[in-house]
C-alpha positions as a Markdown table, in Angstrom:
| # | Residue | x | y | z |
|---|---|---|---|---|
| 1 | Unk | 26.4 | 9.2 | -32.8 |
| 2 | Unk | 24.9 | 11.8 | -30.4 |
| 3 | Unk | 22.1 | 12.7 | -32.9 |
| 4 | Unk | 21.5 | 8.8 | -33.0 |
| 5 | Unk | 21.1 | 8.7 | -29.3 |
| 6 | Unk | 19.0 | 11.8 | -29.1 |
| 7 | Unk | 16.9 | 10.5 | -32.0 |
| 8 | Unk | 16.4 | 7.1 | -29.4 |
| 9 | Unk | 15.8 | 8.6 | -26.5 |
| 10 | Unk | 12.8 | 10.9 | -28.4 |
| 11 | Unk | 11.4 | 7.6 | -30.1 |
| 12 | Unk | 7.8 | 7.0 | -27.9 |
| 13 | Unk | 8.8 | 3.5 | -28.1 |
| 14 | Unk | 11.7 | 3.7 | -26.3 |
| 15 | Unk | 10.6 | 6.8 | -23.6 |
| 16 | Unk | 7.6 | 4.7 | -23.1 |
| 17 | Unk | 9.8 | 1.2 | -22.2 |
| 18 | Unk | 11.9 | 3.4 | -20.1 |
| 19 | Unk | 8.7 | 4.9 | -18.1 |
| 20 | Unk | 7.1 | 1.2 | -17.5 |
| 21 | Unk | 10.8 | 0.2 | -15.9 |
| 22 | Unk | 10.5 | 3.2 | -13.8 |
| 23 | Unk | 6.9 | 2.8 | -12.7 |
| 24 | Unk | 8.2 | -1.2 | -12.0 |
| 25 | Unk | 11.3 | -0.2 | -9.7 |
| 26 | Unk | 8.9 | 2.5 | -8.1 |
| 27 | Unk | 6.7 | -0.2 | -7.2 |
| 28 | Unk | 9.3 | -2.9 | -6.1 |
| 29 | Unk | 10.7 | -0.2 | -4.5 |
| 30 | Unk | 7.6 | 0.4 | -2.0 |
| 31 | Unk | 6.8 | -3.1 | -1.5 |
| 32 | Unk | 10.3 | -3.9 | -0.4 |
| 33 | Unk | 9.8 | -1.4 | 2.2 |
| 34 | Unk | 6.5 | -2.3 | 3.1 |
| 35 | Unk | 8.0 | -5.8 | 3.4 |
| 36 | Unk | 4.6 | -7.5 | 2.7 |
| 37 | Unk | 0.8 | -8.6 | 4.4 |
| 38 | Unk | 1.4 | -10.8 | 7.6 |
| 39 | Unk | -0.1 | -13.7 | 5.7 |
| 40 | Unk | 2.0 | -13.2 | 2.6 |
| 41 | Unk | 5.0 | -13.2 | 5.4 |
| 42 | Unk | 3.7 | -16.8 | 6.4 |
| 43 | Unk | 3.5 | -18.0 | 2.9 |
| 44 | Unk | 6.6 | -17.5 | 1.9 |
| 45 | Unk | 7.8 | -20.9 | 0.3 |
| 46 | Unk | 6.7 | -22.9 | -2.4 |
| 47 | Unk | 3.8 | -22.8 | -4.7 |
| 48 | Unk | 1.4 | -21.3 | -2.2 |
| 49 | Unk | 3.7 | -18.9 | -1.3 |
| 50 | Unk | 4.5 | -17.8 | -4.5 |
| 51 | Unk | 0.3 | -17.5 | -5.3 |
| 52 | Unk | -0.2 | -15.7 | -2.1 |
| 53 | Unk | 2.6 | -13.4 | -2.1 |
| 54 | Unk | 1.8 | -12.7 | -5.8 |
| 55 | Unk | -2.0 | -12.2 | -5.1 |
| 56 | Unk | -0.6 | -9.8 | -2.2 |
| 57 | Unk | 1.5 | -7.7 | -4.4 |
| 58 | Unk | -1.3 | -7.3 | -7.1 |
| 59 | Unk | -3.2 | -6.2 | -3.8 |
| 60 | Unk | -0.7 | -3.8 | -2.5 |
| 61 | Unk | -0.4 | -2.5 | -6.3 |
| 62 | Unk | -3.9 | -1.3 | -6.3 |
| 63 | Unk | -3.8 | 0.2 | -3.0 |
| 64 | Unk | -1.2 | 2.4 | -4.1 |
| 65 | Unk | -2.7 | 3.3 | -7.5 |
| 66 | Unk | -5.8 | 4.4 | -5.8 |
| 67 | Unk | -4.3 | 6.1 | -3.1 |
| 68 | Unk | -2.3 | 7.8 | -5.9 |
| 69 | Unk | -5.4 | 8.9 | -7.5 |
| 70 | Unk | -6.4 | 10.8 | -4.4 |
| 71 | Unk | -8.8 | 7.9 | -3.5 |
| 72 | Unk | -9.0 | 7.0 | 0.3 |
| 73 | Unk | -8.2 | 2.7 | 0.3 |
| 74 | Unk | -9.6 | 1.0 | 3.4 |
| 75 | Unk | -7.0 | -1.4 | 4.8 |
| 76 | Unk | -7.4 | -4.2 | 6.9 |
| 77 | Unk | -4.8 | -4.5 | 8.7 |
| 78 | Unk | -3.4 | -1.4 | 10.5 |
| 79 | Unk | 0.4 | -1.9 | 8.9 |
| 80 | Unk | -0.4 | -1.3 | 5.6 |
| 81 | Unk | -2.7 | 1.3 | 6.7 |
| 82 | Unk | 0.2 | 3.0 | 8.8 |
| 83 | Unk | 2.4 | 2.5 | 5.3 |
| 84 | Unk | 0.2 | 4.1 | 3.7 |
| 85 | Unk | -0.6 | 6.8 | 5.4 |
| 86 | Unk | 2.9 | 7.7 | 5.4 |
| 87 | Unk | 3.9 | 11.3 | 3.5 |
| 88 | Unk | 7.0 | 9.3 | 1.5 |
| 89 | Unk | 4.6 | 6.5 | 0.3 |
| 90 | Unk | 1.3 | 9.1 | -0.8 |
| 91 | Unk | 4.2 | 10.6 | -2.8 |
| 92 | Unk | 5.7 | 7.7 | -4.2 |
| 93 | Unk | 2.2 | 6.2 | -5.1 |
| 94 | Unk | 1.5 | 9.6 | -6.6 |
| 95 | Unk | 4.4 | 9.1 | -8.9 |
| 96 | Unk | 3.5 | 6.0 | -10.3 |
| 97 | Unk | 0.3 | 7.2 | -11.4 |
| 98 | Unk | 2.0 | 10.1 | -13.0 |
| 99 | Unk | 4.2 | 7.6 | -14.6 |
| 100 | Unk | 1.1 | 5.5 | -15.7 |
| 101 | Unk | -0.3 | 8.4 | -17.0 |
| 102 | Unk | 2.6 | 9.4 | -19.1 |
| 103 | Unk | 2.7 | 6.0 | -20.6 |
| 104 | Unk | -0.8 | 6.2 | -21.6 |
| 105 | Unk | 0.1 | 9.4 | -23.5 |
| 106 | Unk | 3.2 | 7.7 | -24.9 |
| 107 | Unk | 1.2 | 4.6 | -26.2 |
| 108 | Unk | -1.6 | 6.9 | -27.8 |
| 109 | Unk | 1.7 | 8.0 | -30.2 |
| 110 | Unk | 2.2 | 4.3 | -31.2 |
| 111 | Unk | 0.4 | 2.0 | -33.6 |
| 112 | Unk | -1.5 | -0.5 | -31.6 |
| 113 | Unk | 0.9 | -3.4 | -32.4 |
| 114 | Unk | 3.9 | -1.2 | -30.8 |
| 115 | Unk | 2.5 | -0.3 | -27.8 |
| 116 | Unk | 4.2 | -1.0 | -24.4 |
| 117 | Unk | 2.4 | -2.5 | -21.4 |
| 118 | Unk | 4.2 | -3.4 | -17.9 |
| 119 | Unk | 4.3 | -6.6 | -16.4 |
């Protein structure tokens, strides 16, 4: 049994699932503190809502990969650039690009048609 887990958990397949959740909760983790663009806050029902909070997230996303990257994002609006400019979210973002990173090198271990890519 233990050899079967350890065999599992050594499988790229499987570390490289587990890494995409991570990098996921990472990322809903910052945005729920964040809380969201003022115009996504206004949007928050029905179809438009949904598009505009989505578009916002995909946004916010990007900010965060950059600023992970060492890149310096300019921000509109001076919450998000106060949230980003915060030691806890530079370090967070960081982390997610490592994560990114180490899925990259998991997926270059699998055959193209195994490969994992996050939502």
């Amino acid at each position: 049994m233990f050899t079967l887990l350890l065999l599992l958990a050594c499988d790229p397949g499987n570390q490289a699932t587990n890494v995409c959740r991570d990098r996921r909760e990472a990322l809903d983790g910052l945005y729920a503190r964040y809380g969201g663009s003022a115009v996504a806050e206004g949007a928050r029902t029905g179809l438009l809502g949904d598009a505009v909070t989505g578009i916002d997230r995909t946004q916010f996303e990007k900010k965060c990969i950059a600023l992970g990257r060492g890149a310096h994002p300019n921000f509109a609006a001076k919450k998000a650039k106060d949230f980003f400019e915060e030691p806890t979210t530079r370090t967070e973002c960081q982390r997610v690009v490592d994560l990114e990173d180490k899925l990259k090198a998991l997926n270059r271990e699998l055959p193209a048609d195994a490969q994992v890519t996050c939502p």
